[in-house]
C-alpha positions as CSV (number, residue, x, y, z in Angstrom):
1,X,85.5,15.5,132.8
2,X,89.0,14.4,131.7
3,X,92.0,16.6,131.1
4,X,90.7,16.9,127.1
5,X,88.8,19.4,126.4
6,X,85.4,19.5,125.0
7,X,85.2,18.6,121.3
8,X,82.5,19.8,118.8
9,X,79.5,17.7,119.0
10,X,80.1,17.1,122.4
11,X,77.0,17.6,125.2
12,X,77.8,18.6,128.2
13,X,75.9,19.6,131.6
14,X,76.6,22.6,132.6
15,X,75.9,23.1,136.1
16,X,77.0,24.5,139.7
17,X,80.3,22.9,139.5
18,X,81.1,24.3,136.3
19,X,80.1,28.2,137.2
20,X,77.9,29.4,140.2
21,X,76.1,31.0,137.5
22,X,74.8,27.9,136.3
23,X,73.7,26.7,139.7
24,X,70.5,24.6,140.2
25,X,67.4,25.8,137.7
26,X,70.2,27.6,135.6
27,X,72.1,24.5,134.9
28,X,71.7,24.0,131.1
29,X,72.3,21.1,129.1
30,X,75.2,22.5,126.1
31,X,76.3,21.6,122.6
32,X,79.6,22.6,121.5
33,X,80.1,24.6,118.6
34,X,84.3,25.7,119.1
35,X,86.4,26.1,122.6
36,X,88.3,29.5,122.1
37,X,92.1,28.7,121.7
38,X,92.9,31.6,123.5
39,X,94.3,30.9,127.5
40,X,92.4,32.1,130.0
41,X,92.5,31.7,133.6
42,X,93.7,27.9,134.7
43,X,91.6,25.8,134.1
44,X,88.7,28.1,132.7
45,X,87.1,27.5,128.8
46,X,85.0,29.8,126.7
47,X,82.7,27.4,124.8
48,X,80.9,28.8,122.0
49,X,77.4,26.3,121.7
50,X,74.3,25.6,121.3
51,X,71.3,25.5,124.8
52,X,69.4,22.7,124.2
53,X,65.5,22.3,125.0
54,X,64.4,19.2,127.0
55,X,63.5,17.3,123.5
56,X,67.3,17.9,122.3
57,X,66.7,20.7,119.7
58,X,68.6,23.5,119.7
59,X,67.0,27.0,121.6
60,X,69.6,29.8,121.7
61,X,73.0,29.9,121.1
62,X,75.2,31.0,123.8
63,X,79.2,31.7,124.6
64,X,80.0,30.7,128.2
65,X,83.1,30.7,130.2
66,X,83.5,27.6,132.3
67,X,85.6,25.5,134.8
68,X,87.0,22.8,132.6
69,X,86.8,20.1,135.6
70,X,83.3,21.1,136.7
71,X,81.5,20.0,133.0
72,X,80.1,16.7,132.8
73,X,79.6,15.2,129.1
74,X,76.4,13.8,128.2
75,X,75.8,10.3,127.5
């Protein structure tokens, strides 16, 4: 992903690279609600979203702190 972050509307994959808790089956595909303004370790995010379900619809809503450079945005 580039330098800017993740923008409200945005999807994003959030997988391995972005947090070894997300690795493999855990990946999840994300919908941004807000990135917290507040800093955080370098180059860390929480993102407040929405999981999405394989058909695109909205399943739980989530808070998760990620690497910045590992989140790939959706086309």
């Amino acid at each position: 992903m580039t330098e800017a972050l993740p923008q409200p509307g945005d999807v994003l994959f959030v997988g391995g690279a972005a947090s070894v808790q997300f690795q493999g089956a855990r990946s999840l595909t994300f919908r941004v609600i807000r990135v917290d303004p507040r800093n955080t370790y370098d180059g860390w995010l929480w993102i407040d979203g929405y999981v999405l379900g394989p058909a695109g619809d909205a399943i739980e809503r989530r808070v998760i702190f990620v690497r910045r450079e590992g989140l790939r945005k959706k086309q």
